[in-house]
N, C-alpha and C positions, 0 to 999 in steps of 0.2 A: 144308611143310604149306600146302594152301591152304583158307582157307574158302570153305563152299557157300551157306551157309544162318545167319542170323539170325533169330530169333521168339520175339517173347516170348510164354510160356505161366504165367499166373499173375501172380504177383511176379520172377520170376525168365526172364533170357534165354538162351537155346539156341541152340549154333550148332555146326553140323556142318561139318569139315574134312575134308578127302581127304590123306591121308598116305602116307607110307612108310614102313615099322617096318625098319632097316639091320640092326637086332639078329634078327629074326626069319624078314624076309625077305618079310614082307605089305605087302600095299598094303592099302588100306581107309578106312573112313569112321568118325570117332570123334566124342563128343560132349562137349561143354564148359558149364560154365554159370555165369551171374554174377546179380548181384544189379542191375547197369545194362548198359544197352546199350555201354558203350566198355569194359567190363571190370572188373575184371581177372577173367579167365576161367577157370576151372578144371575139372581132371578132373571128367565127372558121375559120380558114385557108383556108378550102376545104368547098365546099357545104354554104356557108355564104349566098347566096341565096339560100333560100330550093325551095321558091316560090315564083313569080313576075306574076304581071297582070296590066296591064294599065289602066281597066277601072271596075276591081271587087275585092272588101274585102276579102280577106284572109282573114280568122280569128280564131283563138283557134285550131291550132294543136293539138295533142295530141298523146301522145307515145301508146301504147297497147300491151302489152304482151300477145306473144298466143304460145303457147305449148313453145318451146324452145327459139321461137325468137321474138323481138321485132321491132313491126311495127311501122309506122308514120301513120296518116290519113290525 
C-alpha cells in the first residue's frame, strides 16, 4: 500500500492509497480517515473504494484545489 494523497477536509484528514487486494485480485485506490494528520487512520465509512480495476494500477491520487473546491484526479 502506498499513500497518494493527504487533505484535510473539515475536522477530519483523508488520505488516498494505491493497493493491491491478493484476496481479490484488484489493484485500486482506497480511502482512510483520521481525526490528526499522523493518524491512526482508518477504513472511511462511505466511498472506501474510490477506485478498483482488475487488470490496471491505480496509482497516486491526488487532491487539487481549484477555485473554491477540491478535486480528486
Amino acid at each position: 500500500m502506498e499513500a497518494g494523497a493527504v487533505e484535510r477536509i473539515g475536522d477530519e484528514y483523508f488520505m488516498m492509497a494505491g493497493t493491491w487486494d491478493h484476496h481479490e485480485g484488484k489493484f485500486g485506490i482506497v480511502t482512510f480517515v483520521a481525526k490528526q494528520p499522523a493518524g491512526p487512520f482508518r477504513p472511511a465509512q462511505s466511498n472506501f473504494f474510490l477506485l478498483a480495476s482488475p487488470s490496471k494500477a491505480a496509482y497516486f491520487s491526488r487532491f487539487f484545489p481549484y477555485q473554491n473546491e477540491l478535486l480528486v484526479n
